[in-house]
C-alpha positions in Angstrom: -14.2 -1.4 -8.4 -10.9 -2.3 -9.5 -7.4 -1.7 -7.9 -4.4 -3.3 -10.2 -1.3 -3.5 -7.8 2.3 -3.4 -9.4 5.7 -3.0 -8.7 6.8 -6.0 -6.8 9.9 -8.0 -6.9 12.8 -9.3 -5.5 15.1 -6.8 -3.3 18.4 -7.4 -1.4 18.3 -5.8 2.1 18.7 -1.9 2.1 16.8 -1.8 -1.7 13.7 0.3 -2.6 11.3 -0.6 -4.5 7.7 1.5 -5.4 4.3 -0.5 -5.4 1.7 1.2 -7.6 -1.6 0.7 -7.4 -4.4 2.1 -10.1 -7.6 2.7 -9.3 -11.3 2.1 -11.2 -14.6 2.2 -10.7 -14.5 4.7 -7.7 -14.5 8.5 -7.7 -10.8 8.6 -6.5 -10.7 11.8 -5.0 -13.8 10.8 -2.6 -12.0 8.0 -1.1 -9.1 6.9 1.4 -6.6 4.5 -0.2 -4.8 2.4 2.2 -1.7 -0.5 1.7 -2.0 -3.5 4.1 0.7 -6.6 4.0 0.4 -10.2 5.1 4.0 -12.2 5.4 4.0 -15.9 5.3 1.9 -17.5 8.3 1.2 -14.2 9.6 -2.0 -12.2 9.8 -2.6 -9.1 7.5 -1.4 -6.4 8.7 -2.0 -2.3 7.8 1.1 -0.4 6.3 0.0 2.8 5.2 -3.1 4.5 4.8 -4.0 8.2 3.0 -7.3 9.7 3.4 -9.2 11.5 0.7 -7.7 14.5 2.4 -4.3 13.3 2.6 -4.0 12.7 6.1 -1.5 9.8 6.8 -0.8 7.3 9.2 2.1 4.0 9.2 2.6 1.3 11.0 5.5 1.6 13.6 7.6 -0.9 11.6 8.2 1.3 8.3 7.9 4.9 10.0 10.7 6.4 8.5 11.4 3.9 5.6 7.8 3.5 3.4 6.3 6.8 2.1 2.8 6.3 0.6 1.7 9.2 -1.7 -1.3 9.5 -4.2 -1.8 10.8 -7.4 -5.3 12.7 -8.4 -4.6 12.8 -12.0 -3.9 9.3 -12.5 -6.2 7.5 -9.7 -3.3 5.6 -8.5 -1.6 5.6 -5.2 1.9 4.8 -4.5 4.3 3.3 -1.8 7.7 3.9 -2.4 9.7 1.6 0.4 13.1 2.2 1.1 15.8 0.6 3.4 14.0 -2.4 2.8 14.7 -5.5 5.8 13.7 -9.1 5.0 10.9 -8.8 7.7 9.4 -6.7 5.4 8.8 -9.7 3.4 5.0 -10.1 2.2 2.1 -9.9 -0.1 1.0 -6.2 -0.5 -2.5 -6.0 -0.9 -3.9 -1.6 -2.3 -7.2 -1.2 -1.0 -10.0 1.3 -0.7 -12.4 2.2 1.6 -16.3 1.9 0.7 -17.1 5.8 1.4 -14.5 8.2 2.5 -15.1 8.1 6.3 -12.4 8.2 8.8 -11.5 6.0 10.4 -10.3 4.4 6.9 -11.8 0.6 7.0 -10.9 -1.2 4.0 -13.2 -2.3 2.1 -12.3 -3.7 -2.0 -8.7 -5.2 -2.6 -6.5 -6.0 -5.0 -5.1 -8.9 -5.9 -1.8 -8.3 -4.2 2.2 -7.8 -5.4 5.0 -10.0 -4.0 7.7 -8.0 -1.9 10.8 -10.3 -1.2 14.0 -9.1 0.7 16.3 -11.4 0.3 20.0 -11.8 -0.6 
């Protein structure tokens, strides 16, 4: 299994900026895809998750501001992140789940992409 993250940068405060995240070595469809986060001496932490059905759930802090989205076609699921604050200043880690069950669990990562809000 593979998951190649991309998209990351440097944002001021109030940017957007989509994190892709392709997909291999998995049947895509059969399987939840989830984005978790871990900020400087801070544990990791879950942002969004999408179930193979498409059900959805975020975390309290981005309600509102991160959409997560996923594309069949392509085996690669999105998180587009908008009104951007420096707290949400991390690593973003794409992961996958090891069979499709909910609850999601999380089970292969990728290597992570660098989010900095910053002016």
């Amino acid at each position: 299994v593979q998951l190649v993250e991309s998209g990351g940068g440097l944002v001021q405060p109030g940017g957007s900026l989509r994190l892709s995240c392709a997909a291999s070595g998995i049947i895509f469809s059969m399987h939840g895809m989830g984005w978790y986060r871990q900020a400087p001496e801070k544990e990791r932490e879950l942002v969004a998750v999408i179930t193979k059905g498409g059900s959805i759930n975020y975390a309290e802090s981005v309600k509102g501001r991160f959409t997560i989205s996923r594309d069949y076609a392509k085996n690669t699921v999105y998180l587009q992140m908008n009104s951007l604050k420096p707290e949400d200043t991390a690593v973003y880690y794409c992961n996958t789940d090891r069979n499709g069950l909910v609850p999601y669990r999380p089970y292969f990562w990728g290597q992570g992409t660098r989010v900095t809000v910053s002016s």
